[in-house]
C-alpha positions in Angstrom: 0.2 59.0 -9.6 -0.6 61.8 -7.3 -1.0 61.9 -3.8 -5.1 61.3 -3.6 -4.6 58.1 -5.9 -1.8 56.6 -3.8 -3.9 57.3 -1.2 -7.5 55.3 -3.0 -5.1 52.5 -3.7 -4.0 52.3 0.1 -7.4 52.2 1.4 -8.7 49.9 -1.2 -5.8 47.4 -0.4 -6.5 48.1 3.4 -9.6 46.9 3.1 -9.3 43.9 0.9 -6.6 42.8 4.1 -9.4 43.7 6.4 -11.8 41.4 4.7 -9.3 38.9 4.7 -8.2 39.2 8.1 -11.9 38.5 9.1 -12.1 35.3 7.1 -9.3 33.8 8.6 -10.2 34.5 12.1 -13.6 33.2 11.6 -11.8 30.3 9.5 -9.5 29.5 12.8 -12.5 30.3 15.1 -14.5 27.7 13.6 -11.2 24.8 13.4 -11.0 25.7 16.5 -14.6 25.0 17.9 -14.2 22.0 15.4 -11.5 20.2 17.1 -12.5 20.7 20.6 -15.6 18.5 20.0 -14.0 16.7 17.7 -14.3 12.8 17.2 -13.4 12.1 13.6 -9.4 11.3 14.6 -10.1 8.8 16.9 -12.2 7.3 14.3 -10.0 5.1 11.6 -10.7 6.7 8.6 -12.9 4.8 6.1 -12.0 3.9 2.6 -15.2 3.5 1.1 -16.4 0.2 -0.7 -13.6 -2.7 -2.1 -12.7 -2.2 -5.4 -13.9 -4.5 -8.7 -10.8 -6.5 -9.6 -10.9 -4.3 -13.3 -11.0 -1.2 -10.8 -7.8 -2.5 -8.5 -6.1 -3.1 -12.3 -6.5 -0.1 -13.3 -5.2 1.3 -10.3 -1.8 -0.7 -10.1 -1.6 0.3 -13.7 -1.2 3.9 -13.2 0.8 4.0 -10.2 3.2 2.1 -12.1 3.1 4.5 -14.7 3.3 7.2 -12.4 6.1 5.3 -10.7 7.8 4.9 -14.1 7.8 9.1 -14.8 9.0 9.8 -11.3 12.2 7.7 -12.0 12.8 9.1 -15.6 13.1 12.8 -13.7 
């Protein structure tokens, strides 16, 4: 590589960090802005409708299974 590439290949990586570095402030800016007027974690959270008793089965089922290949590792 000669000098003028090295130096292409700098500014294009200098700029992708740029872009990225602008994301993530606007990303933390906006959690930011988010949890000061924030009232979903005094809320309990919601878990949605009961579950069908084939539904809760199926459920048990898997964690067990789940369980099961945890244990064998």
């Amino acid at each position: 590589m000669d000098n003028q590439e090295v130096l292409k290949a700098l500014a294009v990586l200098a700029d992708k960090v740029s872009r990225y570095h602008e994301r993530l402030l606007a990303v933390e800016r906006d959690h930011k802005r988010h949890i000061d007027g924030c009232s979903c974690q005094s809320k309990p959270p919601t878990m949605g409708r009961p579950l069908t008793e084939d539904e809760r089965i199926f459920v048990q089922e898997n964690m067990a299974k789940q369980r099961a290949v945890a244990n064998e590792s």
